[in-house]
N, C-alpha and C positions, 0 to 999 in steps of 0.2 A: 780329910785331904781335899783340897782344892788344886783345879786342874787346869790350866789353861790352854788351847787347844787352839795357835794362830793357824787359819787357815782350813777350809771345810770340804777340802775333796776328799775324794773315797775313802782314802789312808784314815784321815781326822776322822771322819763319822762309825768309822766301827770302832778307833778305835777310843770314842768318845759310849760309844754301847758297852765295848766292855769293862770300859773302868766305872761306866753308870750302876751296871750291874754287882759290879762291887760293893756299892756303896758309897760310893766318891760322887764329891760335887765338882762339877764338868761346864767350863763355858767354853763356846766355840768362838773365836770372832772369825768374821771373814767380809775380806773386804768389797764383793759384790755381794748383789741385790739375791743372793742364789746360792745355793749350794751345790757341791758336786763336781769341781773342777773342770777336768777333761769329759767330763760323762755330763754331757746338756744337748738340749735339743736347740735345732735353729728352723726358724719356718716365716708364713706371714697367710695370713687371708685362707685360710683353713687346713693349709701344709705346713706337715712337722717332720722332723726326719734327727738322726743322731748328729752333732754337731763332730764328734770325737769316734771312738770307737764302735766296733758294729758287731763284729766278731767273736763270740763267745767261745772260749776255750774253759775248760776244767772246772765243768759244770760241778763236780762234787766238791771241789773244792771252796766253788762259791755256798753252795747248800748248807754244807756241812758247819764253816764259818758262821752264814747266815742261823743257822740253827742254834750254835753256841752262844749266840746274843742274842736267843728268843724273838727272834725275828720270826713271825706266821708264813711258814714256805708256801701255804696255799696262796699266797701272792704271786708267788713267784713262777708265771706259768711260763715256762723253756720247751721250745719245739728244738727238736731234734733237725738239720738240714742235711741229707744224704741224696742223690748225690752235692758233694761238699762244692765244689764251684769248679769250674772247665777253665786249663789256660789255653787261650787263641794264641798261635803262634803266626807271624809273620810271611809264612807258606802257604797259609789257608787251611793248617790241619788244627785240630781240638783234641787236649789230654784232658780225659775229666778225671779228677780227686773222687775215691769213694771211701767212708766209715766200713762200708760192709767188704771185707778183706778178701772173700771170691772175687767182687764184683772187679775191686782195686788190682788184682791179678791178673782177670781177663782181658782186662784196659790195658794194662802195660803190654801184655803177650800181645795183644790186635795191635797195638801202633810200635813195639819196639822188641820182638819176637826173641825169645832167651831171657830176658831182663825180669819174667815175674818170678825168677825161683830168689833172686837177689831181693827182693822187694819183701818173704817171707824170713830172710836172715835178717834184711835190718830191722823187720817188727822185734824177732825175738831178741837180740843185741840191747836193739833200746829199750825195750819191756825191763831189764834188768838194770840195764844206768836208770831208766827213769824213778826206780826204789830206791836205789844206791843215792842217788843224787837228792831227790829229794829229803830223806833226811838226812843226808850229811848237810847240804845248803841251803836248802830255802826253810825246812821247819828250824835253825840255827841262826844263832845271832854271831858275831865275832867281835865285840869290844875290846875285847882280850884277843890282841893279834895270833895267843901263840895258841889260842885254844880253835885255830883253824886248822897252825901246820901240827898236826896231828901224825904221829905215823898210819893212823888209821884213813885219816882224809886224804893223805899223801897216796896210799893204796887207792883208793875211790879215785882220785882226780886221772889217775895212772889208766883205771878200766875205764872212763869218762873219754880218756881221750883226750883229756880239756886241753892240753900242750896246741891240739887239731885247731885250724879253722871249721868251722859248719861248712861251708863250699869243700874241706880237702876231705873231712869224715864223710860226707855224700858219695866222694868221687872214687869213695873204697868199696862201695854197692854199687853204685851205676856207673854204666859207661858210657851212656847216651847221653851229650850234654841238657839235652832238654829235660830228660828223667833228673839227672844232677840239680839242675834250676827248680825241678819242681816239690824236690826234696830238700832245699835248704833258704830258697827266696823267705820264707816263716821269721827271719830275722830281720823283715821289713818291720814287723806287729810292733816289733819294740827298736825300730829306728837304727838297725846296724845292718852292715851288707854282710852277705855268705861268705865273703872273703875274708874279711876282717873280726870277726865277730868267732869267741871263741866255740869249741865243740858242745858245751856243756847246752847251749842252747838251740845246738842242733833237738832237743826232748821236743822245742815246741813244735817241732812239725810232728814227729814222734802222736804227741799227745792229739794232733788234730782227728789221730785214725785211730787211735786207743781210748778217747774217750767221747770224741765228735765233736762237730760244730755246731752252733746252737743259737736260737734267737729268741732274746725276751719280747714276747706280745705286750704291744705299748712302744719298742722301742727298748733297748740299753739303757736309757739316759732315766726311764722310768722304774729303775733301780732307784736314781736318787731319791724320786716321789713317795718311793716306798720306805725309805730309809732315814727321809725328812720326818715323816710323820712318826716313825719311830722317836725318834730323838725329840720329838716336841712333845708325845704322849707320857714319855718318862721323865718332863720337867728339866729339860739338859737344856742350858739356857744359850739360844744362838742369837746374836749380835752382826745383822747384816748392817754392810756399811759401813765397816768397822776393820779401816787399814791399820794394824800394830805398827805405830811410827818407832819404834825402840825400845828395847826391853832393859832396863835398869841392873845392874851388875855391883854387887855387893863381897867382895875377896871370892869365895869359893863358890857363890850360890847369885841364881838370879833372886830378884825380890819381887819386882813388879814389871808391867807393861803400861804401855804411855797408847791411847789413844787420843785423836782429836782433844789434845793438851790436856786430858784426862788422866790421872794415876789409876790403875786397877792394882791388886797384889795377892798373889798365889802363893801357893807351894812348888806349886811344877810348873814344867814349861814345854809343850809341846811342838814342836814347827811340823807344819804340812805344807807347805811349799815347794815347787822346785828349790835344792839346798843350795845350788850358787848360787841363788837370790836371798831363799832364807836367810841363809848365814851371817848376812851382812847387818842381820841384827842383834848378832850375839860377837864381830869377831869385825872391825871394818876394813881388814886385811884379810884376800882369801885365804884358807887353809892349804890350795894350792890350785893348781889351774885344773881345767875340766875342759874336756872336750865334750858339746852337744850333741843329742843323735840327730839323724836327717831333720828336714824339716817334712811338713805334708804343704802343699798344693789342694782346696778342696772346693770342688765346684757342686752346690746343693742346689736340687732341680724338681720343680714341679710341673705336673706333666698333664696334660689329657690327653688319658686314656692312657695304657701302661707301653712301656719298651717293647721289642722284640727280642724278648726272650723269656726260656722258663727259669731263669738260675737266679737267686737270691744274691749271691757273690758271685764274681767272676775275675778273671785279670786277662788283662791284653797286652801280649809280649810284644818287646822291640828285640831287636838284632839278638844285644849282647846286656843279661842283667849287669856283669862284669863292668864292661865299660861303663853302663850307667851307671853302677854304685860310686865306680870309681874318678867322674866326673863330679858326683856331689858331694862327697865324703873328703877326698884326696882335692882332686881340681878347685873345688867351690866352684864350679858354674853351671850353669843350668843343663840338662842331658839332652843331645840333639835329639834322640831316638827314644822317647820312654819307655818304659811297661807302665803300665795303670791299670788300679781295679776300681770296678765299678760293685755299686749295690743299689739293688733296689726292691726295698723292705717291703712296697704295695701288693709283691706277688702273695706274699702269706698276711700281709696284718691289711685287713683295710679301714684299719682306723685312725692313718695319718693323712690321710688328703680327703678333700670331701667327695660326693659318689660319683664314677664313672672316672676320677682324675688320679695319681700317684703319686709318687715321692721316689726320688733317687740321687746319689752323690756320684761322683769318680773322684777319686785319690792318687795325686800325682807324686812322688817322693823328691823334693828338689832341699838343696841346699838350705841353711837358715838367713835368718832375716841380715845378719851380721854382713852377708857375703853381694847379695841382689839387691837391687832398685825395685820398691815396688810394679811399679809400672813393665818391668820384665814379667813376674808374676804371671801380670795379666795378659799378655800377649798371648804367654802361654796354654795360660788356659783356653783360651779362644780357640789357638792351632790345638789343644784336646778334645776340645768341643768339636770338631770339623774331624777328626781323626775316628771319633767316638760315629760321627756318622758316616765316615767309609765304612769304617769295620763293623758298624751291628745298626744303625739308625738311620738311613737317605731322609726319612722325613722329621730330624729331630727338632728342625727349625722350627715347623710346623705346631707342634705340639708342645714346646716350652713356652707355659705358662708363669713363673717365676723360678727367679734366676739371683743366685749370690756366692762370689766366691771369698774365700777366704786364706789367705795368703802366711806366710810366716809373720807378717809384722805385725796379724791381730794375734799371734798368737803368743808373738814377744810382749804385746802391748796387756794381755789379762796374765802375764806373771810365770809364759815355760820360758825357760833359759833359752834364751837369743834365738827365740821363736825355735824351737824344737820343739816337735811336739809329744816325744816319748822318755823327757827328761835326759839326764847325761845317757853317751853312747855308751851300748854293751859292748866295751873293748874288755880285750883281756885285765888291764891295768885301771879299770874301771869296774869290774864284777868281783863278788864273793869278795874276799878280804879288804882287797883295796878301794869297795866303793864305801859310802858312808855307810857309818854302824847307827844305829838307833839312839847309840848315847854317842853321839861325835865330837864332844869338845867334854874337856876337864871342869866345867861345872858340875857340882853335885844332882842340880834336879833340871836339866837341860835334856831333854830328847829331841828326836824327828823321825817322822813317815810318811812315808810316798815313792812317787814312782823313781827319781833317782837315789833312795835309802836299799841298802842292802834288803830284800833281797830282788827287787829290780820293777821293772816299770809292766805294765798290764793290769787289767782289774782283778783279779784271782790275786796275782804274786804280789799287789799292794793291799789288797784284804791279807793275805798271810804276812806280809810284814808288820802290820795294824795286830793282828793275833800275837805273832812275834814280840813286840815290843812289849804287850800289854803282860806277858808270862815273864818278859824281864825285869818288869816291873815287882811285880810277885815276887821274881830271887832277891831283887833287891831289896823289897821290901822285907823280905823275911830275912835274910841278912843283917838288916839295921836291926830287928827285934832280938836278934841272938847276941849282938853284940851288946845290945843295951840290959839285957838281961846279966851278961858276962860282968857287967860292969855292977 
């Protein structure tokens, strides 16, 4: 079996390991110099820092994955981060997030007195949607529309909540609006607001305190490093430079892909792309419209000598997340009053800027590339920069050493849908059944995975879609054997 695999972010690389492991011959193309999509580093002159995500959530999740494609976890070294990161709020006071569930009790009782006996109901609540859920949805594929509405899933989605927003399931444990914020904002990770953004993903704040936050030494992005050399040492052949200009369509079945006026011809057909771009090579009319999630705003900063402070993550609140989500989301324009979090990885790795200097990003949530002017962007960012030194830095002038931001139009320009940078929004009409399935078009050997493929965007839930797919494969394949056998 021959595979062909367009496109080399996270989704593509495992799941080019696990059909390597099979026995299947596997090429990747991808059309930069690099592999790894959203998960890369940006830096210059001795500073490195995560370009995309930073945040480690469901660490066994990655482990376990990584294990089952003989991936050597002694690579893999994950610190634990507790306390989790403090939100500043706009009064001058600080809620820190803690893993350790006394510590997380004590915190809510000193700043919002009554509210920690709430805070032990929604552990146990979500402790059971998070089983229930997990494998009704994310270990599940749903090509077969009706093998979701299940009366059994029907029950699940019922104890889930899912009908809920994240913002209204919150506001049924806490009554402090800031406790409320601090329990459902998590639908930022993956580009939807607490408002809008269904219940079922209220888990991920859930999981931040059930399973911890976590930082790979090296860097996030140093997952790819590890997972490159994977796929080079088991002879999976990768192809940088290598834009798939259109895949050839034969009645039921693709046959080949066309590069740089090149024929290649497979068996299979894999997309890793964001799918409203992918698609457009298998279909040149969309399947139907998509709405993108936020976009990020990201200003990456090297430093002498480090911040003032001790917290790895942090966020710094404006007024109302509300109003801000629903200026970017709803409005399209840019949010008078942000919240932003800031990271700065120097405090535990010191092996991203050279001695005595650091490394750090803020992440602003604004609208896609579709909506703003560049040059808005950047204004902004500057009024973050100057906000960033009322609220924690007087001397940040002083000590930025390099300086780059990055705005939605680079991030429309390397291939996420109209500069979003978490793939399509987790709206209700967009998650679980109705977003795309793995086999999303009526060709016989057509797939796709990634962050907007069921089962949604992050690196854990696009490593289990990449697992996901590769067991569909399986039924299918053993499928075709039972029937050729019948015959």
């Amino acid at each position: 079996m021959k595979t062909a695999i367009i496109g080399g972010g996270v989704g593509g690389m495992i799941t080019a390991l696990y059909l390597n492991q099979k026995g299947e011959n596997v090429t990747i193309f991808e059309r930069e110099q690099r592999l790894g999509g959203r998960l890369a580093f940006v830096g210059q002159d001795g500073f490195k820092i995560d370009e995309g995500p930073t945040i480690i959530l469901l660490p066994e999740m990655i482990r376990d994955i990584l294990q089952e494609v003989n991936v050597d976890l002694d690579k893999i070294d994950m610190v634990q981060i507790d306390p989790m990161y403090p939100l500043h709020y706009r009064d001058g006071t600080s809620f820190i997030k803690w893993s350790d569930p006394d510590k997380q009790k004590q915190e809510i009782e000193t700043h919002f007195p009554g509210e920690s006996e709430h805070f032990s109901n929604y552990m146990n609540d979500m402790a059971s949607r998070f089983e229930k859920g997990k494998v009704a949805f994310l270990d599940e594929t749903f090509v077969q529309k009706r093998s979701f509405w299940t009366q059994k899933n029907i029950k699940t989605l019922v104890k889930l909540k899912a009908y809920q927003t994240a913002k209204k399931q919150t506001q049924k444990y806490f009554g402090e609006k800031k406790l409320q914020e601090a329990f459902s904002l998590q639908t930022l990770y993956i580009g939807g607001a607490p408002e809008q953004t269904p219940a079922i993903y209220s888990l991920v704040s859930f999981s931040e305190h059930e399973h911890g936050i976590w930082y790979l030494k090296g860097g996030y992005a140093h997952l790819v490093d590890i997972l490159t050399e994977e796929l080079k040492n088991r002879g999976i052949v990768i192809n940088y430079g290598a834009n798939v200009d259109d895949i050839n369509l034969e009645s039921s079945r693709a046959t080949s892909l066309i590069v740089k006026g090149k024929k290649y011809s497979f068996d299979r057909f894999i997309l890793n792309g964001d799918f409203p771009i992918a698609e457009k090579l298998i279909t040149k009319k969309p399947s139907r419209k998509y709405t993108p999630s936020s976009g990020c705003l990201l200003i990456y900063l090297g430093l002498e000598g480090k911040l003032n402070t001790n917290h790895v993550h942090q966020f710094f609140m404006g007024e109302s997340l509300d109003q801000q989500m629903e200026e970017i989301l709803v409005d399209k324009k840019l949010p008078k009053d942000p919240s932003f979090y800031l990271f700065h990885p120097s405090l535990i790795d010191n092996t991203l800027a050279p001695a005595g200097k650091s490394v750090a990003y803020m992440l602003i949530p604004v609208p896609t590339a579709k909506e703003i002017i560049r040059s808005e962007y950047i204004a902004l960012a500057e009024q973050m920069l100057n906000e960033l030194k009322q609220r924690l830095e007087p001397d940040l002038d002083a000590k930025i050493i390099w300086k780059q931001i990055r705005t939605p139009y680079e991030s429309r320009r390397e291939g996420l849908f109209e500069g979003g940078s978490f793939g399509i929004a987790p709206t209700l009409f967009q998650s679980g059944v109705f977003r795309p399935q793995v086999k999303p078009f009526n060709y016989e050997n057509v797939y796709a995975v990634g962050a907007s493929i069921h089962p949604g965007g992050g690196i854990p839930i696009v490593m289990q879609g990449a697992k996901n797919l590769s067991q569909f494969l399986d039924e299918e394949d053993q499928s075709h054997y039972k029937q050729s056998e019948t015959i």
